[in-house]
N, CA, C and O atoms as a GROMACS GRO file, in nm:
protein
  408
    1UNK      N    1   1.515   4.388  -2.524
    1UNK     CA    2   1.380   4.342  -2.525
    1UNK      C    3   1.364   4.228  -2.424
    1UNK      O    4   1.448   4.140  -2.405
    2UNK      N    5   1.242   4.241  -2.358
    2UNK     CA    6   1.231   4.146  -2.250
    2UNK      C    7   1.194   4.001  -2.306
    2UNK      O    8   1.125   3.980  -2.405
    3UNK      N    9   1.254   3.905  -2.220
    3UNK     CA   10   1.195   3.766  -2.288
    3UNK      C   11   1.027   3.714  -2.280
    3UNK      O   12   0.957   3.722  -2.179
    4UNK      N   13   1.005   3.684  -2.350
    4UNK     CA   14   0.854   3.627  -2.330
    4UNK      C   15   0.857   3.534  -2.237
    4UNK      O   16   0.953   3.457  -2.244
    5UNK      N   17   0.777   3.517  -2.146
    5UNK     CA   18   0.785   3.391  -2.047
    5UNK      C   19   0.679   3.301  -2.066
    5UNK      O   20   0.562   3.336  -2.084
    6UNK      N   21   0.719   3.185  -2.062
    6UNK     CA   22   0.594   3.037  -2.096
    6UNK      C   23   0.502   3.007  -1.975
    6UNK      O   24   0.522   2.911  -1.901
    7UNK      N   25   0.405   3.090  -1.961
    7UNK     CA   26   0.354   3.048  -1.837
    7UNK      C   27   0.259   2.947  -1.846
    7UNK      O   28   0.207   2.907  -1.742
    8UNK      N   29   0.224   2.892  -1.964
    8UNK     CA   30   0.172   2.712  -1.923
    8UNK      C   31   0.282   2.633  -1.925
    8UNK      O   32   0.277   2.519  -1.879
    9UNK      N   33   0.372   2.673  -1.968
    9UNK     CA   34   0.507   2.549  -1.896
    9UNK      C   35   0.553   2.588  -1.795
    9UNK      O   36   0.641   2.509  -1.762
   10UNK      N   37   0.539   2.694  -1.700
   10UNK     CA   38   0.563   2.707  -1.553
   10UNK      C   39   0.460   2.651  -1.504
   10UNK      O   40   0.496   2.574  -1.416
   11UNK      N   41   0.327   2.652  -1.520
   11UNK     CA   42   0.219   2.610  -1.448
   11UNK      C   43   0.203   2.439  -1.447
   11UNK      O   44   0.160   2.361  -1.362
   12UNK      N   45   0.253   2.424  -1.564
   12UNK     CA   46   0.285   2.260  -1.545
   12UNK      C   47   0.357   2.199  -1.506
   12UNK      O   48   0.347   2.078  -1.488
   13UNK      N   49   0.482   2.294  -1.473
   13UNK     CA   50   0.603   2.268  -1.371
   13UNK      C   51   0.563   2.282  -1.244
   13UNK      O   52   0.589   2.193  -1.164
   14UNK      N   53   0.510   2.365  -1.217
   14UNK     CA   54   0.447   2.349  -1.070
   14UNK      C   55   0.358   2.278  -1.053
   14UNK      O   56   0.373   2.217  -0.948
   15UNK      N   57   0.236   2.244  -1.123
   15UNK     CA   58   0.177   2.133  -1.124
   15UNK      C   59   0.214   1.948  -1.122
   15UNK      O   60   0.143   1.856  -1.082
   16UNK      N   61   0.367   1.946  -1.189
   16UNK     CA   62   0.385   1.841  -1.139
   16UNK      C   63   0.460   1.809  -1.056
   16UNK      O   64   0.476   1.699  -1.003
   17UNK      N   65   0.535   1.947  -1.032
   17UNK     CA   66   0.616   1.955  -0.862
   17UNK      C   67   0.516   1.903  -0.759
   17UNK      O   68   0.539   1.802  -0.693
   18UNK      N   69   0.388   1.985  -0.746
   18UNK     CA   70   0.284   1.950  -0.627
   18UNK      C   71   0.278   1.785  -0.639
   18UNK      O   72   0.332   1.703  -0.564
   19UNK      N   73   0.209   1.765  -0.737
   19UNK     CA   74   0.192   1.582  -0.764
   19UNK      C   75   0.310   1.497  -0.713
   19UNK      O   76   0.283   1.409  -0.632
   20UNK      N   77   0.442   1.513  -0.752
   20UNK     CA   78   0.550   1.451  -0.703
   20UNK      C   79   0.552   1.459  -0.520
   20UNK      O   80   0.568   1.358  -0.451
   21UNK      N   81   0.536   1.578  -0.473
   21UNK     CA   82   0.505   1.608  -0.324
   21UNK      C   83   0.391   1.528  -0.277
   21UNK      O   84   0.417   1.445  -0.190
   22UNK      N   85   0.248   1.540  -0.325
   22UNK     CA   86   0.139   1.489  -0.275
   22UNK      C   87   0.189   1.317  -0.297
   22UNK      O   88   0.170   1.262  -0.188
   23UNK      N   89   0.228   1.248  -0.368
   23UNK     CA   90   0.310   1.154  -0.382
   23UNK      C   91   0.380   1.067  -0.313
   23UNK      O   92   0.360   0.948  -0.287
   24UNK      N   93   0.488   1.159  -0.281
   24UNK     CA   94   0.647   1.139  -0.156
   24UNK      C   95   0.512   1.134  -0.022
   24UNK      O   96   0.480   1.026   0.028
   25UNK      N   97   0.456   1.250   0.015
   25UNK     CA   98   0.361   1.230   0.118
   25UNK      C   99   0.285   1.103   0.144
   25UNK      O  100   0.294   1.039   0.248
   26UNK      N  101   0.217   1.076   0.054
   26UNK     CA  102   0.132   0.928   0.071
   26UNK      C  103   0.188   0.799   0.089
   26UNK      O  104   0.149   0.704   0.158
   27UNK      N  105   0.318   0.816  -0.008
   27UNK     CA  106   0.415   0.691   0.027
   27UNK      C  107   0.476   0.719   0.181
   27UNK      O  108   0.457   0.638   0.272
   28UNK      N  109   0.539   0.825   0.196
   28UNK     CA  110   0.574   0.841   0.382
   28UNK      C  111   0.488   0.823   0.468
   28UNK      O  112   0.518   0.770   0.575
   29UNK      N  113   0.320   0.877   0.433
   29UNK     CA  114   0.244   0.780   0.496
   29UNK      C  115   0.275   0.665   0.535
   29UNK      O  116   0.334   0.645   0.641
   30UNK      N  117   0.226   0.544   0.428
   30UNK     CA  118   0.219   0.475   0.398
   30UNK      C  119   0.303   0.359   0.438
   30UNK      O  120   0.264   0.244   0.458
   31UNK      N  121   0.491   0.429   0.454
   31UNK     CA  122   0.546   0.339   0.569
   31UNK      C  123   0.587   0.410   0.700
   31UNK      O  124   0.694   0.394   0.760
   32UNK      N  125   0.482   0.493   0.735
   32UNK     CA  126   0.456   0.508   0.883
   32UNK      C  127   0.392   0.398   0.932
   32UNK      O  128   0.423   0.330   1.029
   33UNK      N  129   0.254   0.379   0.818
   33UNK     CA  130   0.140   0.278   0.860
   33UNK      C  131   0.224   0.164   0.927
   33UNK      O  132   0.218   0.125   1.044
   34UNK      N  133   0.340   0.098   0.779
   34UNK     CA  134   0.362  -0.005   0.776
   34UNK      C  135   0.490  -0.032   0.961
   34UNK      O  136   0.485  -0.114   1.052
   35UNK      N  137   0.572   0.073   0.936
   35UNK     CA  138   0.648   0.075   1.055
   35UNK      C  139   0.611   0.065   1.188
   35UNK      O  140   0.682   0.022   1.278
   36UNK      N  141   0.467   0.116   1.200
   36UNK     CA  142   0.394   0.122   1.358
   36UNK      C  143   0.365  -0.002   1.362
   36UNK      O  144   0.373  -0.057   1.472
   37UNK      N  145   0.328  -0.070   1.261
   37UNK     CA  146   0.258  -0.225   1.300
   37UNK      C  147   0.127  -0.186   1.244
   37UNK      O  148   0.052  -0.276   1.205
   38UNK      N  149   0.099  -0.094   1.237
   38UNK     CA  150  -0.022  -0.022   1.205
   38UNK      C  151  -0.115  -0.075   1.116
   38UNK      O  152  -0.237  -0.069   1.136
   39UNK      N  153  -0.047  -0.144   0.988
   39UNK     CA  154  -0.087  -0.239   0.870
   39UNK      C  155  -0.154  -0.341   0.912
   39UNK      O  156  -0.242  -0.380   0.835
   40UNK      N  157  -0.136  -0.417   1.044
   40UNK     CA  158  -0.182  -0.526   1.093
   40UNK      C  159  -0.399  -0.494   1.096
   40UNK      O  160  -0.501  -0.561   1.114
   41UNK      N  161  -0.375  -0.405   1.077
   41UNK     CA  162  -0.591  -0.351   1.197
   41UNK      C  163  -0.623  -0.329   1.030
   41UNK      O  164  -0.556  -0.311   0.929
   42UNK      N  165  -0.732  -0.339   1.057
   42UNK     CA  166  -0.842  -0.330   0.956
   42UNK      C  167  -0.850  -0.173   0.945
   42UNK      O  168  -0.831  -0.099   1.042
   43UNK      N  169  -0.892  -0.108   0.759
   43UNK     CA  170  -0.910   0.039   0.763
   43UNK      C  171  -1.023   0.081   0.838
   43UNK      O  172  -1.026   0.202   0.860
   44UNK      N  173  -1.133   0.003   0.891
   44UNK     CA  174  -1.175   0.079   0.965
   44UNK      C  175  -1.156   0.121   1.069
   44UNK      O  176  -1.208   0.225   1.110
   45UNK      N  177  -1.047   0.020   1.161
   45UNK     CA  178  -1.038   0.059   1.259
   45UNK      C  179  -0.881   0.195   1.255
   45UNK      O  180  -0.835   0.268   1.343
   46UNK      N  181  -0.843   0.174   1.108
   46UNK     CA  182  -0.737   0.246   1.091
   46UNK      C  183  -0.779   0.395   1.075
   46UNK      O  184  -0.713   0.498   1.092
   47UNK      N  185  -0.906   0.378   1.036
   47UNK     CA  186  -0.985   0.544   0.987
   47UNK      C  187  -1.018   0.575   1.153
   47UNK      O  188  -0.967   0.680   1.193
   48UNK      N  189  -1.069   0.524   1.219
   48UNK     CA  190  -1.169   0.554   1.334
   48UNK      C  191  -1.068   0.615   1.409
   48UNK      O  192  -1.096   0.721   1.466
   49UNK      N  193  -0.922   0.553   1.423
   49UNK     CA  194  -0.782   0.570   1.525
   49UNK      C  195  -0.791   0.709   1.484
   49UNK      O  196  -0.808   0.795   1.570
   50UNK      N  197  -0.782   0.740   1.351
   50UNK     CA  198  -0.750   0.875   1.304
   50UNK      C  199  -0.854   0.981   1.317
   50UNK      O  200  -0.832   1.100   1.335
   51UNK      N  201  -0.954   0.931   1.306
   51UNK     CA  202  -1.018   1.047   1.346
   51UNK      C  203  -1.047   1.061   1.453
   51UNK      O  204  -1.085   1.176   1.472
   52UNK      N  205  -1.051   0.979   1.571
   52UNK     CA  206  -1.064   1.003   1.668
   52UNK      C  207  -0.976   1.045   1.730
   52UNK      O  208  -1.004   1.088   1.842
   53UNK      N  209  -0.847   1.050   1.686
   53UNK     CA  210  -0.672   1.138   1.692
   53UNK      C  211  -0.708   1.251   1.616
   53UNK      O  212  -0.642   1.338   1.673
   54UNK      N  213  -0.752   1.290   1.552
   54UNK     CA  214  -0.759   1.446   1.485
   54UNK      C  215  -0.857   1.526   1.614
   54UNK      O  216  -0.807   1.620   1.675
   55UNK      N  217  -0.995   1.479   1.644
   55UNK     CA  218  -1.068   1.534   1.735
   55UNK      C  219  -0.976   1.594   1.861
   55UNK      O  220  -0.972   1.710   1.901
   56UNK      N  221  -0.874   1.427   1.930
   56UNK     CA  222  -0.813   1.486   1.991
   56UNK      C  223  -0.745   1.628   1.998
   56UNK      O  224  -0.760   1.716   2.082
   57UNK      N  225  -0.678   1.626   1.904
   57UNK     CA  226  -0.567   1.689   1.845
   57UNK      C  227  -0.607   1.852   1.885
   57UNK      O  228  -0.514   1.931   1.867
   58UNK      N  229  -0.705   1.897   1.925
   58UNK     CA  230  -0.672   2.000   1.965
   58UNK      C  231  -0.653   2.077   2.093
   58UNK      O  232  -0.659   2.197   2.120
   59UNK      N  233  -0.621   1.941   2.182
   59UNK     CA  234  -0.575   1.993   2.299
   59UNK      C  235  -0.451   1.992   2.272
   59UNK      O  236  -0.403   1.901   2.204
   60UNK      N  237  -0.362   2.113   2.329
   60UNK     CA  238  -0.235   2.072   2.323
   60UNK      C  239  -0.128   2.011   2.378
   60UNK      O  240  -0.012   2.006   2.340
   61UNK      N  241  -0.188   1.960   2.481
   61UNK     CA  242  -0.090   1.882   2.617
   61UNK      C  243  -0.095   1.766   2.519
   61UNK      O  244   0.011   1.707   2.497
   62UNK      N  245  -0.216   1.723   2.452
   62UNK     CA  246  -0.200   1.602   2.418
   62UNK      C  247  -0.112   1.591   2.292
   62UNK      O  248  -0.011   1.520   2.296
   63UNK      N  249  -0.150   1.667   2.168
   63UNK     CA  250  -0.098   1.692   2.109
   63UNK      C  251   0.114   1.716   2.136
   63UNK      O  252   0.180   1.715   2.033
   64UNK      N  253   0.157   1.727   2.214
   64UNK     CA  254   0.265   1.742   2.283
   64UNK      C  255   0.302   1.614   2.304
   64UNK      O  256   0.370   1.541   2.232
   65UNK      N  257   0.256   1.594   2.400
   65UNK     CA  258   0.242   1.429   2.416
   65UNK      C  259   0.250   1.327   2.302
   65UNK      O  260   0.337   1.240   2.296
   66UNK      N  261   0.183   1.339   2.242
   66UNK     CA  262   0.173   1.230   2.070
   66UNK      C  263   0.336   1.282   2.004
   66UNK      O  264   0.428   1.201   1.993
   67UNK      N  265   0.349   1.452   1.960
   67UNK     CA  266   0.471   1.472   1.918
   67UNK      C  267   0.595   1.347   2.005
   67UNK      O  268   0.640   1.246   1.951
   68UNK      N  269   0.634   1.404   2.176
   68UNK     CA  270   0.727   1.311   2.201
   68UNK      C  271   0.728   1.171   2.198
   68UNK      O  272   0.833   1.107   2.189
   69UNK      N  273   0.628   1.126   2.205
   69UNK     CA  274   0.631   0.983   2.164
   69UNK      C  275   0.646   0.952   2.060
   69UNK      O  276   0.680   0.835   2.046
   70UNK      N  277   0.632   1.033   1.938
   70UNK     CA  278   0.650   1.011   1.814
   70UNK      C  279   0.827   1.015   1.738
   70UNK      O  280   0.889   0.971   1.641
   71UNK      N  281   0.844   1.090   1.843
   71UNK     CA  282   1.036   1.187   1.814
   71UNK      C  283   1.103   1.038   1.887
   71UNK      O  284   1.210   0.991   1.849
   72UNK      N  285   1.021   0.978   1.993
   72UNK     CA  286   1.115   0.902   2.015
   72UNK      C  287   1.132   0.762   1.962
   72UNK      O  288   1.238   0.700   1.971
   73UNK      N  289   1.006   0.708   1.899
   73UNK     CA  290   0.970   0.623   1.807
   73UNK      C  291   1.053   0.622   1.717
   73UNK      O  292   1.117   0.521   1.689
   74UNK      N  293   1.071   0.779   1.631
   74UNK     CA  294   1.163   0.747   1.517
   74UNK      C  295   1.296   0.768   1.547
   74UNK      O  296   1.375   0.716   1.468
   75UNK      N  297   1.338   0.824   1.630
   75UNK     CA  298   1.474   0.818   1.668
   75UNK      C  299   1.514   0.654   1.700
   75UNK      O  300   1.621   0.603   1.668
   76UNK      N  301   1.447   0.612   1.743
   76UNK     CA  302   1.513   0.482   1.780
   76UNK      C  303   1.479   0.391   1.655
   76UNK      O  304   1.529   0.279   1.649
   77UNK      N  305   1.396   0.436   1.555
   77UNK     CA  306   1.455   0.357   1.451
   77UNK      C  307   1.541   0.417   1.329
   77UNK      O  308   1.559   0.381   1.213
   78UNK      N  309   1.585   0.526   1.407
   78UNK     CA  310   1.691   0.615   1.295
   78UNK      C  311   1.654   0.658   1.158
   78UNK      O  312   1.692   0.628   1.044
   79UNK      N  313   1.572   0.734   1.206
   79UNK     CA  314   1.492   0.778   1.049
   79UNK      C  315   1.573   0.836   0.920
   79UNK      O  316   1.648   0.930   0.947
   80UNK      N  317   1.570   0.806   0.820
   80UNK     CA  318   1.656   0.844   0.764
   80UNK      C  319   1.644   1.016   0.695
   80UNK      O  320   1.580   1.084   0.775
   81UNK      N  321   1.665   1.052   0.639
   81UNK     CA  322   1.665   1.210   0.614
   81UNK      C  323   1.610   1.298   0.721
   81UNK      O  324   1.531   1.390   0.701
   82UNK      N  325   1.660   1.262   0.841
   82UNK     CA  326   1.672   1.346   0.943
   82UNK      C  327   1.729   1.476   0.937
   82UNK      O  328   1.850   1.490   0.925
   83UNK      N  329   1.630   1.597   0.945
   83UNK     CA  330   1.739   1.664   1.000
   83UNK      C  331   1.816   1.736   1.102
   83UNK      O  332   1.771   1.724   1.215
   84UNK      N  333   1.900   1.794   1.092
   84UNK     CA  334   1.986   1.799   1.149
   84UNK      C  335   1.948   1.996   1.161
   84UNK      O  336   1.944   2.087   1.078
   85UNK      N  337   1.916   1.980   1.399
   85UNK     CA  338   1.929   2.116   1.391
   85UNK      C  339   2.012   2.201   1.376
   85UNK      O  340   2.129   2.162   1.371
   86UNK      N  341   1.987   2.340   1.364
   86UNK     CA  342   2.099   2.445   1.381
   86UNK      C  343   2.094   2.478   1.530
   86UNK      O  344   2.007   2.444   1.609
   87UNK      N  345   2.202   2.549   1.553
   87UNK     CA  346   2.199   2.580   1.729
   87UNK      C  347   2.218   2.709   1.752
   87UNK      O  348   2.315   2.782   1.773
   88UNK      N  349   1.993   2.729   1.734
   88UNK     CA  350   1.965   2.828   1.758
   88UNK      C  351   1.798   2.860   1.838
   88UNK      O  352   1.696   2.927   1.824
   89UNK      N  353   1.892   2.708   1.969
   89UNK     CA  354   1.759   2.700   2.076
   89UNK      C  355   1.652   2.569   2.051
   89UNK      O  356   1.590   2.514   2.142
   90UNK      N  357   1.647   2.543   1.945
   90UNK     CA  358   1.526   2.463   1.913
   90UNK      C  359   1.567   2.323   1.966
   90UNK      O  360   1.484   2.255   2.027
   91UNK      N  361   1.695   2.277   1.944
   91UNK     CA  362   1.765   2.168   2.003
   91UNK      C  363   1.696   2.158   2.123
   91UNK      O  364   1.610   2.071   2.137
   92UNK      N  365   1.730   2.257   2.235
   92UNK     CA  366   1.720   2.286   2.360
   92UNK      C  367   1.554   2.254   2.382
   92UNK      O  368   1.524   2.148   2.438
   93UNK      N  369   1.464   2.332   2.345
   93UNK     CA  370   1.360   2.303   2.316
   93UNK      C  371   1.280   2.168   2.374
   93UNK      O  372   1.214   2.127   2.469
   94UNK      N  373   1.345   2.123   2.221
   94UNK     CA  374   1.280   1.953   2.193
   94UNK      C  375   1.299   1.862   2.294
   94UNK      O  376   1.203   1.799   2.337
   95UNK      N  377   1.443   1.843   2.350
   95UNK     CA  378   1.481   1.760   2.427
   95UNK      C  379   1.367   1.757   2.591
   95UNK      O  380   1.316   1.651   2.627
   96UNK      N  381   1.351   1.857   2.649
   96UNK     CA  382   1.265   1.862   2.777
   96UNK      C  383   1.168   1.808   2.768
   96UNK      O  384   1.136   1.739   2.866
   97UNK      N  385   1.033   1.812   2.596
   97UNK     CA  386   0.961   1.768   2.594
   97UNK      C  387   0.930   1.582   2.601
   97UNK      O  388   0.844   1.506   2.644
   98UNK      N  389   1.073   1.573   2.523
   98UNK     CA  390   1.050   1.423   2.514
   98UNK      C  391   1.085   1.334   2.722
   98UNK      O  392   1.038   1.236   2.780
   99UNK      N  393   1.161   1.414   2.748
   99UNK     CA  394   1.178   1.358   2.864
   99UNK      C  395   1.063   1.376   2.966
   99UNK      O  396   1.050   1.287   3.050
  100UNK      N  397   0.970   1.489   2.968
  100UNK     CA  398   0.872   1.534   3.058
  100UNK      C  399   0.760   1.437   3.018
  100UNK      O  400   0.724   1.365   3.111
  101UNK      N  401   0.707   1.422   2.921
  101UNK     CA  402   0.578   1.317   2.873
  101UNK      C  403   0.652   1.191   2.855
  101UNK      O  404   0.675   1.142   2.744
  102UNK      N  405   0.692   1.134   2.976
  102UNK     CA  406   0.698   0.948   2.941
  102UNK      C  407   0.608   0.915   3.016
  102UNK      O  408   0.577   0.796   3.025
   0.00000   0.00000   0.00000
């Protein structure tokens, strides 16, 4: 006989999986803000940066651009739970971009 399955205790398991995620996200926000210096400006001018960076955002040169400056930002402060590629090209990849947009 098959087992009965609890599907409001799966749904609340996944429900507080998401919450724990939406969570970890806001706090990693949060010391991005603090790591850029970013904390220093007022939210409005912290909202305006951002949306006026999202508008950007859909060119992709620029978008490219923001990525390597960003890869090299945190590399040089050694981000922690980095990971670590496999070598299967993507390595190869990444590296041209950060050197082509300085």
């Amino acid at each position: 006989m098959r087992k009965v399955r609890d599907y409001d205790a799966e749904l609340k398991a996944l429900a507080d999986k998401a919450r724990k995620l939406k969570a970890r996200k806001i706090e990693q926000l949060g010391a991005l803000v603090v790591a850029t210096g970013a904390d220093a400006l007022d939210l409005e001018v912290i909202a305006g940066m951002l949306r006026q960076g999202v508008s950007r955002a859909e060119d992709d040169t620029v978008k490219e651009s923001w990525r390597a400056d960003g890869a090299t930002f945190l590399g040089k402060r050694g981000r922690k739970g980095r990971r670590k590629t496999a070598d299967n090209g993507q390595a190869d990849r990444r590296e041209p971009r950060g050197e082509t947009a300085g």
